[in-house]
C-alpha positions as a Markdown table, in Angstrom:
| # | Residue | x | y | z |
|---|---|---|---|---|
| 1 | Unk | -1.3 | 1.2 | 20.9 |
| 2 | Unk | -3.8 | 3.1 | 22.8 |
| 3 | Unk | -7.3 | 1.3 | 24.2 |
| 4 | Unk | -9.3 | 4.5 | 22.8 |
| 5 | Unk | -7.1 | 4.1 | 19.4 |
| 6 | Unk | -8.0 | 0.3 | 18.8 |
| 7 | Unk | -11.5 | 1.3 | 19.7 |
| 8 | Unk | -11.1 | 3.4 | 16.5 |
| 9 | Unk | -10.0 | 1.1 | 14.3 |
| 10 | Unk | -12.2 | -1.9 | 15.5 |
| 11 | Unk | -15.1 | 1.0 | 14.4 |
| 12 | Unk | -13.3 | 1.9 | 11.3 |
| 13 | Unk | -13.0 | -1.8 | 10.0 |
| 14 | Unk | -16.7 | -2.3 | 11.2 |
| 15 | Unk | -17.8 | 0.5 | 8.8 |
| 16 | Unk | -15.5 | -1.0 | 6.2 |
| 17 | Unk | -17.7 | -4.7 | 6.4 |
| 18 | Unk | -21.5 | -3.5 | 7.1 |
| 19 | Unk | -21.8 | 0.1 | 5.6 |
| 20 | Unk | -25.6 | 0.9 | 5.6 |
| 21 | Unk | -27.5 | -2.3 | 7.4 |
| 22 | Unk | -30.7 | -3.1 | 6.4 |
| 23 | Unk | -33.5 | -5.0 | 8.9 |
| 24 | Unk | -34.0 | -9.1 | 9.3 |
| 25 | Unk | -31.3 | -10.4 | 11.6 |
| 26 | Unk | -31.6 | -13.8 | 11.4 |
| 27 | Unk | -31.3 | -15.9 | 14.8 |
| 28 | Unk | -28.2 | -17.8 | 15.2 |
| 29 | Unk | -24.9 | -18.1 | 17.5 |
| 30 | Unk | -22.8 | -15.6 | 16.7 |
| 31 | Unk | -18.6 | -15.2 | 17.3 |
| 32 | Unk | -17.1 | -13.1 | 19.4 |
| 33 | Unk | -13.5 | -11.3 | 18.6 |
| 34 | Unk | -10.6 | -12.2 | 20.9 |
| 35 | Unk | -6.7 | -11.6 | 20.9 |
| 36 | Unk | -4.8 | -14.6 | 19.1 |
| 37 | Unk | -1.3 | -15.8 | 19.4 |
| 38 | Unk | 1.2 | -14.9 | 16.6 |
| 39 | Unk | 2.3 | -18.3 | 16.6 |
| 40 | Unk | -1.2 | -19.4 | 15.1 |
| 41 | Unk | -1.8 | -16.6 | 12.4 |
| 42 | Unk | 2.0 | -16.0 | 11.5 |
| 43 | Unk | 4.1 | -18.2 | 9.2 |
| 44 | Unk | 6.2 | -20.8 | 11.2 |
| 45 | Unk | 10.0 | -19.3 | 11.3 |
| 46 | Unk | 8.6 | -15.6 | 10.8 |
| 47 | Unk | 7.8 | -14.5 | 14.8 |
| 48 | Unk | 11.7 | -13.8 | 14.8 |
| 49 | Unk | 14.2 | -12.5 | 12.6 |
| 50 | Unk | 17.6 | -11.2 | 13.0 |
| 51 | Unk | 16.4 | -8.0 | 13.9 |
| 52 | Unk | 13.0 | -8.3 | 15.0 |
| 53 | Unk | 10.4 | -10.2 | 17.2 |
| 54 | Unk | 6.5 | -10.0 | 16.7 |
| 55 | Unk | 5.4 | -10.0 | 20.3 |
| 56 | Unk | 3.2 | -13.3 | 21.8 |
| 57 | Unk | 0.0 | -11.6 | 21.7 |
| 58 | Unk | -2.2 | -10.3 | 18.5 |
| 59 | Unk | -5.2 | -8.1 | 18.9 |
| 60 | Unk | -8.1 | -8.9 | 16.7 |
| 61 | Unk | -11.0 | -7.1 | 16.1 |
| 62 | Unk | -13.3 | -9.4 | 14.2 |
| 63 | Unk | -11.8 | -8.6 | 10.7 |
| 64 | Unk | -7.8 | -7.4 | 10.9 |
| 65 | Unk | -4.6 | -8.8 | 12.9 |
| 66 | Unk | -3.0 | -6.1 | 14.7 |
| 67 | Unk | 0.5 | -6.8 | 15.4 |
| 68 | Unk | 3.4 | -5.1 | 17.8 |
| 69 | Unk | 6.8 | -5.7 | 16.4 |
| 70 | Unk | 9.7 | -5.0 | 18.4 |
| 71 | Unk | 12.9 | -4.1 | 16.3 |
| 72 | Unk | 16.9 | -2.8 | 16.4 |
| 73 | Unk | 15.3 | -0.2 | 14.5 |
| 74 | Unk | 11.9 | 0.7 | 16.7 |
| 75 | Unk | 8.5 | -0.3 | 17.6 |
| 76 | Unk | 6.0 | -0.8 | 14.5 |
| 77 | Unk | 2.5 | -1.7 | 14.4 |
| 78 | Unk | 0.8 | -3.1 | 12.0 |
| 79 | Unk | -2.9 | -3.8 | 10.7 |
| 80 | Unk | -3.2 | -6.6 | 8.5 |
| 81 | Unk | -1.0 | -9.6 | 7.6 |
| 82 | Unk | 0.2 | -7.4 | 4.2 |
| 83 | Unk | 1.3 | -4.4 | 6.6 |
| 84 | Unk | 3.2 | -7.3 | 8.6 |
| 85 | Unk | 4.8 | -8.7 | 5.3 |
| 86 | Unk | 5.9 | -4.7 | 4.4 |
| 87 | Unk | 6.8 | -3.8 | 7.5 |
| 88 | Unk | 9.5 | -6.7 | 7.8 |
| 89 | Unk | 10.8 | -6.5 | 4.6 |
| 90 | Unk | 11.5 | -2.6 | 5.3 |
| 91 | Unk | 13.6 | -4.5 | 8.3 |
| 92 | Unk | 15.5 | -6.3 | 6.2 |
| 93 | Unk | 16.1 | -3.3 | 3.4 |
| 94 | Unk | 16.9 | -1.1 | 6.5 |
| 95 | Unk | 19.5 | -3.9 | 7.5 |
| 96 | Unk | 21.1 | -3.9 | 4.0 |
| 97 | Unk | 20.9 | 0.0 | 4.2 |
| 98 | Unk | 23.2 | -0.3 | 7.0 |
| 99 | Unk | 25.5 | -2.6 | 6.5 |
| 100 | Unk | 26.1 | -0.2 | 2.8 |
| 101 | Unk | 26.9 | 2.4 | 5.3 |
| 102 | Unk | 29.9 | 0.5 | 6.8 |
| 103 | Unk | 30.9 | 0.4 | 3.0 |
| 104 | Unk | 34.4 | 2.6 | 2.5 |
| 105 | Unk | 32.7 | 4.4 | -0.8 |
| 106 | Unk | 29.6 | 5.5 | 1.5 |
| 107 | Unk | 32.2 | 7.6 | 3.8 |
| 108 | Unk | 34.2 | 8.5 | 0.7 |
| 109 | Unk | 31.2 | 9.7 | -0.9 |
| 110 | Unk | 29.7 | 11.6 | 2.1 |
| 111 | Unk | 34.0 | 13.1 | 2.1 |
| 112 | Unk | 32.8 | 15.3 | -0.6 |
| 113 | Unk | 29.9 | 16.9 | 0.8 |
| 114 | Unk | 31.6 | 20.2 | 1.7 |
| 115 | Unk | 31.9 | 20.9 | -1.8 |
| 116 | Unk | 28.6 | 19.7 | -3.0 |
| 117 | Unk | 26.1 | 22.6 | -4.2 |
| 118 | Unk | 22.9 | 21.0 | -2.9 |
| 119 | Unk | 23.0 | 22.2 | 0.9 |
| 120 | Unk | 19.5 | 21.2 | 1.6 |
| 121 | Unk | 20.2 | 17.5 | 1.9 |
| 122 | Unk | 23.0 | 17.6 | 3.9 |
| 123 | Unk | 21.4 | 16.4 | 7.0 |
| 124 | Unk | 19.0 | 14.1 | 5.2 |
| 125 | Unk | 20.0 | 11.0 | 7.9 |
| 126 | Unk | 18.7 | 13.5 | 10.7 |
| 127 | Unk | 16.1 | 15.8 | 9.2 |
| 128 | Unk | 12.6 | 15.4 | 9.6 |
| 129 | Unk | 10.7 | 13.1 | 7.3 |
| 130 | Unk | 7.4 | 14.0 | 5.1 |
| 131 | Unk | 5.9 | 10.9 | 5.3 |
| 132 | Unk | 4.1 | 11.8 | 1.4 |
| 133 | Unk | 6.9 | 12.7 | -0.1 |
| 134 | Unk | 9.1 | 10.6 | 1.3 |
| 135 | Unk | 11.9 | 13.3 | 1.7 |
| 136 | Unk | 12.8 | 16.0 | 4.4 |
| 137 | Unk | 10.0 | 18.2 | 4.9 |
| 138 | Unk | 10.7 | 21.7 | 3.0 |
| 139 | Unk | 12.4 | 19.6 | 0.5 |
| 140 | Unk | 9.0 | 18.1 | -1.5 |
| 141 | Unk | 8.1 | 21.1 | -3.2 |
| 142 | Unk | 11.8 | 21.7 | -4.8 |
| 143 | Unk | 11.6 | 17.8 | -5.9 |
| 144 | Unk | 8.1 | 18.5 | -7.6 |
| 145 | Unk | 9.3 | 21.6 | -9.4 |
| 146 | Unk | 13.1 | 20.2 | -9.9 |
| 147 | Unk | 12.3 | 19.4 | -13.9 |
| 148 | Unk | 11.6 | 23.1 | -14.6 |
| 149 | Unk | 14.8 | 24.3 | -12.9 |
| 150 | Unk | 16.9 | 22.5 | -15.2 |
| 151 | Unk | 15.1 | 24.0 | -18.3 |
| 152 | Unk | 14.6 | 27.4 | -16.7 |
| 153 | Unk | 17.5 | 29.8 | -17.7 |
| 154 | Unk | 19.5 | 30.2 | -13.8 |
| 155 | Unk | 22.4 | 30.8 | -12.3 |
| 156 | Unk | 24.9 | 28.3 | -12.4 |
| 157 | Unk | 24.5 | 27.9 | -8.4 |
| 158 | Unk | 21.1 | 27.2 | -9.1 |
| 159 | Unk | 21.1 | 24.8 | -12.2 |
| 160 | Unk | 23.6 | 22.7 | -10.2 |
| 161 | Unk | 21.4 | 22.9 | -7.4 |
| 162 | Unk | 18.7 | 21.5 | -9.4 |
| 163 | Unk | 20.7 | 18.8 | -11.2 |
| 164 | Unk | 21.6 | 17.6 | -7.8 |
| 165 | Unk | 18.5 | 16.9 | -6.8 |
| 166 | Unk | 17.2 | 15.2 | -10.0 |
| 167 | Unk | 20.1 | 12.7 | -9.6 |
| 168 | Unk | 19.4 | 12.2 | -5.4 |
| 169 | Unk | 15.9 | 11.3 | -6.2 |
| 170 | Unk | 16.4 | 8.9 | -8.6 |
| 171 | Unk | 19.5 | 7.3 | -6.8 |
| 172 | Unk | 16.8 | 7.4 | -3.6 |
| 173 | Unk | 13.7 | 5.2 | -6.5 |
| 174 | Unk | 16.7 | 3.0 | -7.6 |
| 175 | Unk | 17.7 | 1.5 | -4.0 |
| 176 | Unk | 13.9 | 1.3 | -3.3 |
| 177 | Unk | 13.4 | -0.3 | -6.1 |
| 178 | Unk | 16.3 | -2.8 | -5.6 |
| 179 | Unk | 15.4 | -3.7 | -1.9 |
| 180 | Unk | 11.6 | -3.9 | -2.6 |
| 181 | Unk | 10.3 | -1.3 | -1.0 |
| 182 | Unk | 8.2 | 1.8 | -1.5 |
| 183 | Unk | 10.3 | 5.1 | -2.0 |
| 184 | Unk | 7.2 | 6.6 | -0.4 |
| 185 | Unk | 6.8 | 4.4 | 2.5 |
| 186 | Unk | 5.5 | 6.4 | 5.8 |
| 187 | Unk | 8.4 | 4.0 | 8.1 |
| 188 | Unk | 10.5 | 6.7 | 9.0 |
| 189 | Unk | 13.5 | 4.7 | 9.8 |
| 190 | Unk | 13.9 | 3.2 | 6.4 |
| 191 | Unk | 13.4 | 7.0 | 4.8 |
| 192 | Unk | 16.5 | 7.9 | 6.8 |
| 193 | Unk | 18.5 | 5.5 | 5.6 |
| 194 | Unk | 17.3 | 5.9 | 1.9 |
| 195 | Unk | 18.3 | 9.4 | 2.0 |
| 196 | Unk | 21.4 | 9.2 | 3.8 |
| 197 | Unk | 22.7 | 6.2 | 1.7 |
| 198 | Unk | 21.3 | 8.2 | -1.6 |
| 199 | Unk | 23.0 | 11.4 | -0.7 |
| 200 | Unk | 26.3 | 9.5 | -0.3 |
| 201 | Unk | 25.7 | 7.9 | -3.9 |
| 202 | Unk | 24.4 | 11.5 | -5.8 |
| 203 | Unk | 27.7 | 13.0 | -4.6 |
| 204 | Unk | 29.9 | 10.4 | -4.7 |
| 205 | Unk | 31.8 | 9.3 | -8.0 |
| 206 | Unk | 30.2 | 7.2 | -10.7 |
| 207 | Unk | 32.1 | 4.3 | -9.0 |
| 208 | Unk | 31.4 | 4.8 | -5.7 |
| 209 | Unk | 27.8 | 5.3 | -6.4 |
| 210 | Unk | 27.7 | 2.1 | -7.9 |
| 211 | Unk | 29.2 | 0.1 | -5.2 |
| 212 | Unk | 26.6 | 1.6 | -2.7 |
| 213 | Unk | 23.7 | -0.1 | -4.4 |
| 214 | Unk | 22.4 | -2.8 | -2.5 |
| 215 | Unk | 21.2 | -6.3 | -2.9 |
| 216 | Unk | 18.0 | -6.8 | -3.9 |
| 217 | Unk | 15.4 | -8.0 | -1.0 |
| 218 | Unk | 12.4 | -10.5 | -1.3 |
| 219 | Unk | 10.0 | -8.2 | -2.0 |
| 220 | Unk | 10.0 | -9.1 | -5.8 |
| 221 | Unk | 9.4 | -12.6 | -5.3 |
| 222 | Unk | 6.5 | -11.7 | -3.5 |
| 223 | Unk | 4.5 | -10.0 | -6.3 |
| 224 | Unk | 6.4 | -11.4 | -9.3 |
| 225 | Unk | 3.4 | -13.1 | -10.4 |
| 226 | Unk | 1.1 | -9.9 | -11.0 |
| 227 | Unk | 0.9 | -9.1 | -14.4 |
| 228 | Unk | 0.8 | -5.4 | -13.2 |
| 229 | Unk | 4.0 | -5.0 | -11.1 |
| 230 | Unk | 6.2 | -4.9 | -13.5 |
| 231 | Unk | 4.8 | -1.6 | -15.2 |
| 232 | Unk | 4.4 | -0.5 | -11.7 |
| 233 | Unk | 7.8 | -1.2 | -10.2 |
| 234 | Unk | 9.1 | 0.7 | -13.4 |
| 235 | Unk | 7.6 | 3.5 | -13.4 |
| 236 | Unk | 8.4 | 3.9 | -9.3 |
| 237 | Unk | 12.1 | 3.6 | -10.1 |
| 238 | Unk | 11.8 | 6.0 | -13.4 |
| 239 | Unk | 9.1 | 8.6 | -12.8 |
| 240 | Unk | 9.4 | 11.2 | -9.9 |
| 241 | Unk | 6.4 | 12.1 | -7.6 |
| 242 | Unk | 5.0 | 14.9 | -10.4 |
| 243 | Unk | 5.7 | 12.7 | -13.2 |
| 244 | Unk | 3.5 | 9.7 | -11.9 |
| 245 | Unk | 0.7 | 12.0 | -10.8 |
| 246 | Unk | 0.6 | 13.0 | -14.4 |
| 247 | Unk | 0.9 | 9.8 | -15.8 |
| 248 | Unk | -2.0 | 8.7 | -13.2 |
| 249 | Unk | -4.2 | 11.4 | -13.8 |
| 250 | Unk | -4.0 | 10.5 | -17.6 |
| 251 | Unk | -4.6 | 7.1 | -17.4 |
| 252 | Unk | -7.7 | 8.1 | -15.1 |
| 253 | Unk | -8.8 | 10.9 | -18.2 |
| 254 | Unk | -9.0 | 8.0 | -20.5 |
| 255 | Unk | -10.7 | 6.0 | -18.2 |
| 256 | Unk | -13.7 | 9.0 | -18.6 |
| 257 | Unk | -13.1 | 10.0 | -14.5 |
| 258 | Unk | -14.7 | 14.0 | -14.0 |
| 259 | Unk | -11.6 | 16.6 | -13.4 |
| 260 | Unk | -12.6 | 17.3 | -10.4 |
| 261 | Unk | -13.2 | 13.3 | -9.3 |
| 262 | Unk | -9.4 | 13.0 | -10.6 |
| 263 | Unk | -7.7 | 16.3 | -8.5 |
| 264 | Unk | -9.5 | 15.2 | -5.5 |
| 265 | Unk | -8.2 | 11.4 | -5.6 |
| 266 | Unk | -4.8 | 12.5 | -6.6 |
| 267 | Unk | -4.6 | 15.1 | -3.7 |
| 268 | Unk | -6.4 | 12.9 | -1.0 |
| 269 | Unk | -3.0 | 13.0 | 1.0 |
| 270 | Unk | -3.8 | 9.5 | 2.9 |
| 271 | Unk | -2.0 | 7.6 | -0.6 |
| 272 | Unk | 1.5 | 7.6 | -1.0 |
| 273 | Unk | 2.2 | 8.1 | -4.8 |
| 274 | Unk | 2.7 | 4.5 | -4.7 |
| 275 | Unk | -0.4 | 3.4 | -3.7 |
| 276 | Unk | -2.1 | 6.0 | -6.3 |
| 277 | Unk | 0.1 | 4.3 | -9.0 |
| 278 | Unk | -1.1 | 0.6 | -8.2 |
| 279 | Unk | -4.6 | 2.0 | -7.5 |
| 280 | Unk | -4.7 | 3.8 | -10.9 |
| 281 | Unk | -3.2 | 0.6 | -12.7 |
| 282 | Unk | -5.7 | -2.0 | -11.4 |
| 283 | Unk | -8.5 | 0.0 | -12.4 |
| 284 | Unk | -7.2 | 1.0 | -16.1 |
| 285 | Unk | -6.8 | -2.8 | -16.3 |
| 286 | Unk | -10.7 | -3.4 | -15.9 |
| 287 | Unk | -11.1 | -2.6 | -20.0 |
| 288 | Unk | -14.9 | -1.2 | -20.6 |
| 289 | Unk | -16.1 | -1.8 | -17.1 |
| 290 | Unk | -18.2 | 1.0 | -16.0 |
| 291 | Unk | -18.6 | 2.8 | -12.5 |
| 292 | Unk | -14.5 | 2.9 | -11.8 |
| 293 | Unk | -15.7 | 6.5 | -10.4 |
| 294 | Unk | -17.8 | 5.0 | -7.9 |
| 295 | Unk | -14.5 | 3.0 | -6.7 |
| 296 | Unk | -12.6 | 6.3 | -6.7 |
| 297 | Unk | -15.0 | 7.7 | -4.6 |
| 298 | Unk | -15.4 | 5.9 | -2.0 |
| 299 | Unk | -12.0 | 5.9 | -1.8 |
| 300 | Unk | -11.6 | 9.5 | -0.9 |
| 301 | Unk | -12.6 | 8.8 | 2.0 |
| 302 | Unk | -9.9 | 6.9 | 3.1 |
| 303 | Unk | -8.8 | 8.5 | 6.8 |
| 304 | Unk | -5.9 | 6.4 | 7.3 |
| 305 | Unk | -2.9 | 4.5 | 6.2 |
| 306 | Unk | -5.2 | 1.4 | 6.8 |
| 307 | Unk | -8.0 | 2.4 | 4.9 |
| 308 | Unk | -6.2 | 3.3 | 1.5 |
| 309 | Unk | -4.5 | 0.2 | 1.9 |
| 310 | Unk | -8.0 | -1.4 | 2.0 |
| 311 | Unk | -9.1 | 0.4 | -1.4 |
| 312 | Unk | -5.9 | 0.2 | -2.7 |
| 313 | Unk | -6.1 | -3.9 | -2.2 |
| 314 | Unk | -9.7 | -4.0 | -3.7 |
| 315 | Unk | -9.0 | -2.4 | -6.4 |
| 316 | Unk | -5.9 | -4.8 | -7.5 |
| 317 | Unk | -8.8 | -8.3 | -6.4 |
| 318 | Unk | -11.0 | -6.1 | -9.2 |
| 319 | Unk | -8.6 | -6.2 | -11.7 |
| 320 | Unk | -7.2 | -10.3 | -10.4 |
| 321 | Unk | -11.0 | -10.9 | -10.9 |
| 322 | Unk | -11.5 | -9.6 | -14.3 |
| 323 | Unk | -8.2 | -11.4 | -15.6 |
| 324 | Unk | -8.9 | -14.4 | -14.3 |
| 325 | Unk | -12.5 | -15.4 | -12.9 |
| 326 | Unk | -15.1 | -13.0 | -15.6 |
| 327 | Unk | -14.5 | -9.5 | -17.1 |
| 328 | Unk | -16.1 | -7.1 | -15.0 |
| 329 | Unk | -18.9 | -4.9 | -17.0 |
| 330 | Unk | -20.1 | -2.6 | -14.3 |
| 331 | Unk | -19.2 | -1.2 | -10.3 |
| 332 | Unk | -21.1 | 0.6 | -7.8 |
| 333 | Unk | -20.4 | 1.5 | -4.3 |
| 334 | Unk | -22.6 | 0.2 | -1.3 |
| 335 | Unk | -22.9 | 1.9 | 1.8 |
| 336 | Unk | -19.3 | 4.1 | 2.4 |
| 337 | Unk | -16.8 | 1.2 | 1.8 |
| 338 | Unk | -18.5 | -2.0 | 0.1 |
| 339 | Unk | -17.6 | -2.3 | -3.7 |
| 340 | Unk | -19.3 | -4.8 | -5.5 |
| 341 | Unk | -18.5 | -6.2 | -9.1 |
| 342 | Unk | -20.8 | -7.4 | -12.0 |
| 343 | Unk | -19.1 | -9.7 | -13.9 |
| 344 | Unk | -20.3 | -10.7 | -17.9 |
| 345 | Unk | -21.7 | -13.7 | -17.0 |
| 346 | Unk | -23.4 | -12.7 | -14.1 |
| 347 | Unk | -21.9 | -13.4 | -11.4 |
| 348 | Unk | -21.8 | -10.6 | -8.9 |
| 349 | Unk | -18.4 | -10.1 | -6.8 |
| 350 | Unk | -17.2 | -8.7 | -3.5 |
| 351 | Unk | -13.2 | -8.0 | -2.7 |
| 352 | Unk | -12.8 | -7.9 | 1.0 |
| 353 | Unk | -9.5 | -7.5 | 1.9 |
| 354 | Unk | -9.1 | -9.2 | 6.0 |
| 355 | Unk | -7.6 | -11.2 | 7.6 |
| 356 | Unk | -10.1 | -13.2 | 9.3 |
| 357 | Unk | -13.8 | -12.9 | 9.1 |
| 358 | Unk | -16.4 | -14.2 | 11.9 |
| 359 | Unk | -19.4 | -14.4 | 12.2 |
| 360 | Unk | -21.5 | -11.1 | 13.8 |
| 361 | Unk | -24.8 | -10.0 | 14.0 |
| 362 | Unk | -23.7 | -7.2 | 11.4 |
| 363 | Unk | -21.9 | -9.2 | 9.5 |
| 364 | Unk | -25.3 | -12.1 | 9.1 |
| 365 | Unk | -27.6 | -8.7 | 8.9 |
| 366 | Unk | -25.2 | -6.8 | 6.4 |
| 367 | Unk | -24.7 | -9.7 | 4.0 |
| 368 | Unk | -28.6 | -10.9 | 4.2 |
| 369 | Unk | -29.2 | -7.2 | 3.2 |
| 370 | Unk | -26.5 | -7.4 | 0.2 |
| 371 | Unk | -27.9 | -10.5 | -1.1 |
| 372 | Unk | -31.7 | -9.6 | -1.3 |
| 373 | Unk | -30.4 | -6.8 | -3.6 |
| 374 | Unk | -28.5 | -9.2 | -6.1 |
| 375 | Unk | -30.1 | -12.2 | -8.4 |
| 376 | Unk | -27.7 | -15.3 | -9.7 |
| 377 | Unk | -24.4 | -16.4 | -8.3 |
| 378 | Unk | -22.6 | -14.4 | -5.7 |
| 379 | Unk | -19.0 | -14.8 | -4.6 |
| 380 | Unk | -17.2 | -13.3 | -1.5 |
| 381 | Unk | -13.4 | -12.7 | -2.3 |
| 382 | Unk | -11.6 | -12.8 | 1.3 |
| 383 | Unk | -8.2 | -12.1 | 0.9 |
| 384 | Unk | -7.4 | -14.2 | 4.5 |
| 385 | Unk | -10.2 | -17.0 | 5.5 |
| 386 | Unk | -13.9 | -16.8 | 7.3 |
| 387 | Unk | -14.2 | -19.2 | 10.5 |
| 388 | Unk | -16.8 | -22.3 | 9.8 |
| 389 | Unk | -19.3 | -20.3 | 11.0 |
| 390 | Unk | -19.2 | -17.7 | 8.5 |
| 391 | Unk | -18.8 | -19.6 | 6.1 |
| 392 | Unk | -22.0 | -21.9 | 7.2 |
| 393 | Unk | -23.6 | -18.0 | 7.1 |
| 394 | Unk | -22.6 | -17.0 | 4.1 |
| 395 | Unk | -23.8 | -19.8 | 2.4 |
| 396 | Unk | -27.3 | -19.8 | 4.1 |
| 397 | Unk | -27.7 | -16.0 | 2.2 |
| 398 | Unk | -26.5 | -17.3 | -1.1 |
| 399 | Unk | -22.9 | -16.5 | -1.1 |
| 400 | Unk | -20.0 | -18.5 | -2.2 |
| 401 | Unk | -16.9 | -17.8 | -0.3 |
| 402 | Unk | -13.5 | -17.6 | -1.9 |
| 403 | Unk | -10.9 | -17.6 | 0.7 |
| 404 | Unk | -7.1 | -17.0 | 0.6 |
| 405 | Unk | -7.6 | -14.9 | -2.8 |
| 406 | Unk | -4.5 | -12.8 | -2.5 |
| 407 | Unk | -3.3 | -16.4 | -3.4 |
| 408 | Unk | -5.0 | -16.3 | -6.8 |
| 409 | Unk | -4.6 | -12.9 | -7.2 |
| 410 | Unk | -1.2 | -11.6 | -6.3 |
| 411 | Unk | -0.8 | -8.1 | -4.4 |
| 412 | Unk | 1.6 | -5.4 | -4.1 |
| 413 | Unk | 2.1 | -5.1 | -0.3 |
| 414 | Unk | 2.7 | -1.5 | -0.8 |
């Protein structure tokens, strides 16, 4: 990663914490950000894999990890100890992608490709990637609009055509969904070998297809416990990209979002239909709770794939809150980023999804500011940990800090 580009995103996560500030720093000694080893923020037995290695040295920028892994399969970087967790469990289910290649039904299947009718995705394991749609780019639009070709009076040619594609999409959700991973996921690598291996099963026999399904990853273990996930993983493997933005933008309707709040969320192209799904379902679990549009909002602005991961992650602690700690009655937005929660018995709540939290002059000026605004208990949900020093800070303005809350609240690394 470039020096000007982690300039960026130490900025970006900056705006994220502090938002507006407000006046009355307090005096005090204050932390300063500084690159930590992998071997002291990473799991023991996770730096290496079979196919991987997280190199020595971890950029921090006062709030997020950023790691460099080095794979058989490429160079990825990720922000955040989630993107880490997703991005090595799309190692593995690229691995068992592979190794169903060597399979004899995958070249058997692939065998019958001269006489298949769907010519657009016969290069699907070289073709360009749309990293929304998760398919070869001139190939989205025909898998939006695929349900009305089959309905539509055609031409034979062009009913096949559309059957084809209905059954290499969901053969493409099924694997996902069986290896853990997003359909939609922007790692290029692992759409190649989705496609490819999904091609080989939607021409292939019934039989063959079946035998190219892979084991299922760890992914599942990993959010099990989320009350959620299971609705969500469901309608990934069953519902195309148009079918869950109108099952998202109905559940949103009933949830009294504007039209135009709805179109805009569902169209801000930085969430992966996945992400709008488990965005979508967090906050239609919230019952009566008023403001979701204020959460909605500040999402839109969302620039990157870190920042709708941040919203999307807040908006799942919302919903872990208001199962488990209070029902939330109302949300409100503060600043461009900061949500904060009033629960029923008045407690007020903050989700802040990082990985480590120190302890700045912003950060002592932002959350003095926060505070003066708020009146009875005040909790801090950290999905990481705060040094002692932050903690020591927090405390001094009033707030209770909830560490390691992903723990209490599990959350789709997706």
């Amino acid at each position: 990663m470039s020096r000007r580009k982690r300039v960026i995103l130490a900025v970006a996560w900056t705006t994220v914490i502090v938002g507006t500030a407000g006046p009355g720093v307090r005096a005090t000694s204050y932390e300063a950000a500084e690159p930590v080893r992998a071997a002291d923020v990473v799991t023991k037995g996770v730096i290496t894999g079979p196919h991987y290695k997280i190199r020595p040295a971890v950029a921090y920028d006062g709030y997020m990890y950023r790691f460099v892994v080095d794979s058989d399969y490429g160079v990825f970087e990720p922000t955040g100890d989630g993107a880490l967790r997703k991005v090595l469990n799309e190692i593995r289910a690229i691995t068992a992608l592979r190794d169903t290649k060597n399979l004899k039904a995958y070249g058997e299947g692939l065998k019958k490709s001269t006489t298949a009718p769907l010519a657009f995705v016969k290069n699907l394991a070289t073709n360009p990637v749309d990293t929304l749609s998760g398919v070869p780019k001139g190939t989205y639009q025909i898998m939006e609009n695929v349900a009305g070709s089959v309905t539509t009076s055609r031409n034979p040619a062009q009913d096949s055509r559309a059957q084809e594609a209905l059954k290499f999409s969901a053969w493409k959700r099924d694997h996902a969904n069986r290896l853990g991973v997003d359909p939609y996921s922007r790692n290029t690598m692992l759409q190649k070998e989705l496609n490819s291996v999904a091609w080989a099963a939607t021409i292939g026999d019934w039989t063959t297809s079946l035998v190219l399904m892979p084991v299922g990853g760890t992914a599942v273990s990993v959010v099990s416990g989320l009350r959620m996930s299971e609705s969500v993983r469901n309608a990934l493997k069953e519902q195309p990209p148009a079918r869950l933005r109108m099952m998202n933008d109905d559940k949103l309707k009933a949830m009294g979002i504007p039209e135009d709040l709805r179109k805009q969320f569902l169209d801000q192209p930085h969430y992966t239909p996945t992400q709008s799904t488990i965005m979508v379902e967090a906050l239609s679990g919230l019952g009566s709770a008023r403001g979701r549009e204020a959460v909605l909002q500040a999402a839109l602005g969302a620039e990157d794939e870190v920042m709708s991961t941040f919203f999307v992650i807040v908006a799942q602690l919302l919903r872990g809150y208001h199962e488990t700690a209070s029902p939330i009655g109302a949300l409100r937005a503060v600043g461009r980023r900061l949500v904060v929660a009033e629960a029923t018995d008045g407690t007020t709540m903050i989700p802040l999804p990082v990985d480590h939290l120190i302890w700045t002059e912003r950060v002592d000026q932002v959350s003095g500011t926060l505070k003066d605004g708020m009146s009875g208990k005040a909790q801090l949900w950290v999905t990481g940990t705060v040094s002692a020093a932050a903690r020591s800070g927090f405390q001094g303005h009033g707030f209770e800090v909830v560490e390691r809350a992903r723990e209490r609240v599990p959350v789709l690394d997706y």
